[in-house]
Rosetta silent file (secondary structure, phi, psi, omega in degrees, C-alpha in Angstrom):
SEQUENCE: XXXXXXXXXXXXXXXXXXXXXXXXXXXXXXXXXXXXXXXXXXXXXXXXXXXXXXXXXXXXXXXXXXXXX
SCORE:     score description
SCORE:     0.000 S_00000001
   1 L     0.000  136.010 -169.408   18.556  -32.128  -80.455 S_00000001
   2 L   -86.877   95.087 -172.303   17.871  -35.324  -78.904 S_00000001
   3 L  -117.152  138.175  166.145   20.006  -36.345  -75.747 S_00000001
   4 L   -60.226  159.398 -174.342   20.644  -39.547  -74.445 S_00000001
   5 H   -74.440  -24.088 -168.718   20.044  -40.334  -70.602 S_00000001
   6 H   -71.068  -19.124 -156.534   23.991  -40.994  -70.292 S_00000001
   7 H   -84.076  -24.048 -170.772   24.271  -37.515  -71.923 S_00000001
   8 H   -85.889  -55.903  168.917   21.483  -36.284  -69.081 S_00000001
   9 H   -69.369  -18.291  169.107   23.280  -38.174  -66.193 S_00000001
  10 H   -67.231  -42.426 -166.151   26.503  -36.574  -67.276 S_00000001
  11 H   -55.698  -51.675 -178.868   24.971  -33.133  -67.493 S_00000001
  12 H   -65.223  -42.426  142.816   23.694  -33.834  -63.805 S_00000001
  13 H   -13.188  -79.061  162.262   27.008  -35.403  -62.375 S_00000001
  14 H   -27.819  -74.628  173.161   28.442  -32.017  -63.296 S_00000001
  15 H   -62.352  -10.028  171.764   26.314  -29.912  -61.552 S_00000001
  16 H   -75.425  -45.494  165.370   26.389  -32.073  -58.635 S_00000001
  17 H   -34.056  -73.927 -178.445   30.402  -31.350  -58.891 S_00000001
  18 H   -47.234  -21.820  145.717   30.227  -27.955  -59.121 S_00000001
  19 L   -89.417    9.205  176.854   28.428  -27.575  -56.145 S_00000001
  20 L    34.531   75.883 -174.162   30.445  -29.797  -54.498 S_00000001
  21 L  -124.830  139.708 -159.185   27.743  -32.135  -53.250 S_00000001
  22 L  -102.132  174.111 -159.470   29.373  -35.488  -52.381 S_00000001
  23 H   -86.611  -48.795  140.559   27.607  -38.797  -54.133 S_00000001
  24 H    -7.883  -66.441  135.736   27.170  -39.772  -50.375 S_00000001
  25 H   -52.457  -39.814  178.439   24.989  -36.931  -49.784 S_00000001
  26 H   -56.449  -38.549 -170.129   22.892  -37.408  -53.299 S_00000001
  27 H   -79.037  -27.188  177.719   22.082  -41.176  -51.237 S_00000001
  28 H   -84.785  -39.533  154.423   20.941  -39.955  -48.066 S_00000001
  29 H   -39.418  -44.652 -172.016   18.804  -37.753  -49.988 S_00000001
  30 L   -97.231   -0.364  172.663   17.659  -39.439  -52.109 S_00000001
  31 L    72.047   27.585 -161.871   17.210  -42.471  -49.824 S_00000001
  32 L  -137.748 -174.714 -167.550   19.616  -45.296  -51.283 S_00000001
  33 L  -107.263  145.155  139.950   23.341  -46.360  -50.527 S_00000001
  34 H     0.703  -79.578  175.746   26.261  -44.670  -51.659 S_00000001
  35 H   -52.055  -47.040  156.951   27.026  -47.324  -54.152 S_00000001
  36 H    -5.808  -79.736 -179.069   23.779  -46.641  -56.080 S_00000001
  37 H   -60.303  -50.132  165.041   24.197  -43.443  -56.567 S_00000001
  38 H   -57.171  -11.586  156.742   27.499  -44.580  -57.936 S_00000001
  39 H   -67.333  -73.441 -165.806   26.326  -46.859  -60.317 S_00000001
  40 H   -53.582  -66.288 -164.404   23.600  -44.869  -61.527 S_00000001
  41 L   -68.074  -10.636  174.441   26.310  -41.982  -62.626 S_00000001
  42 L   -79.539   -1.582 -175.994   28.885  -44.879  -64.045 S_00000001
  43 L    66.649   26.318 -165.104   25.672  -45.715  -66.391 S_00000001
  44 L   -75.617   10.477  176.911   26.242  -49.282  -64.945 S_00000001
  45 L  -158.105  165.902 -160.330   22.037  -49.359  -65.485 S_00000001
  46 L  -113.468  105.449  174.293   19.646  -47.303  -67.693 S_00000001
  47 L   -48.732  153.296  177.226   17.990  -45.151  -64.920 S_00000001
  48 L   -87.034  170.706  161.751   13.744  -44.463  -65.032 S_00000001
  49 H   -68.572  -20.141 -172.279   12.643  -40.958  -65.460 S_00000001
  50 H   -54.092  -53.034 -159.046   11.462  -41.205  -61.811 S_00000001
  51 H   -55.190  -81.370  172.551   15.181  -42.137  -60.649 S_00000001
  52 H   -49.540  -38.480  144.145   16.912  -38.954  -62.499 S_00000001
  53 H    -7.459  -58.502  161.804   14.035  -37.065  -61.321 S_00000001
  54 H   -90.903  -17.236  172.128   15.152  -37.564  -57.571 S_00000001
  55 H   -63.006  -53.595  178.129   18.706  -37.482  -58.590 S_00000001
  56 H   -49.602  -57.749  160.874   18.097  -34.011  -59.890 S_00000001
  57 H   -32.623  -40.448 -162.279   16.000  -33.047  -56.963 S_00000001
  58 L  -104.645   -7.042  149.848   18.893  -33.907  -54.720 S_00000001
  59 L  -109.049   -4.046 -175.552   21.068  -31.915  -56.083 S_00000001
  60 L    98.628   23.928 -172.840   19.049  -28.556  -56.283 S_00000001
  61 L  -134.142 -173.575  119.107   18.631  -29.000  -59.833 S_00000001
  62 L  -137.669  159.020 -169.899   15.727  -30.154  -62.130 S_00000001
  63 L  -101.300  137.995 -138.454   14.761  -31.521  -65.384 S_00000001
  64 L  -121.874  175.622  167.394   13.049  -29.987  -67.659 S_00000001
  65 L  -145.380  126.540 -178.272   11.551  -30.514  -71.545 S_00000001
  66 L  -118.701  148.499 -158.783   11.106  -27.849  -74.237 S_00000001
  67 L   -81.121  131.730 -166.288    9.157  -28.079  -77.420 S_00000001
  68 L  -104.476  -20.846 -158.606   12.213  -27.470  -80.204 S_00000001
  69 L   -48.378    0.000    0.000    9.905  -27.060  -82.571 S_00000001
């Protein structure tokens, strides 16, 4: 199954909920503003792999790829 990055930044958005990590933290971490981070999870731009990469980091979480095959 193939997933889209909005389908990737949703998955991560979640888990940032659920640990009740505010998007404010994810920025100081991750070294950007507030608004950014907000952007980035509204899809209002198509993020790099780098970008989710530190988002993920910055929540405790990371992303991973498995051979479906």
């Amino acid at each position: 199954m193939t997933e889209t990055v909005s389908d990737l930044v949703g998955q991560l958005v979640a888990i940032r909920k659920a640990k009740g990590i505010l998007q404010s933290t994810v920025a100081r971490r991750m070294h950007v503003t507030r608004p950014a981070v907000c952007h980035l999870e509204r899809g209002r731009y198509s993020p790099s792999l780098a970008v989710l990469t530190r988002y993920a980091a910055a929540i405790g979480a990371r992303i991973t790829v498995e051979d479906v095959q």
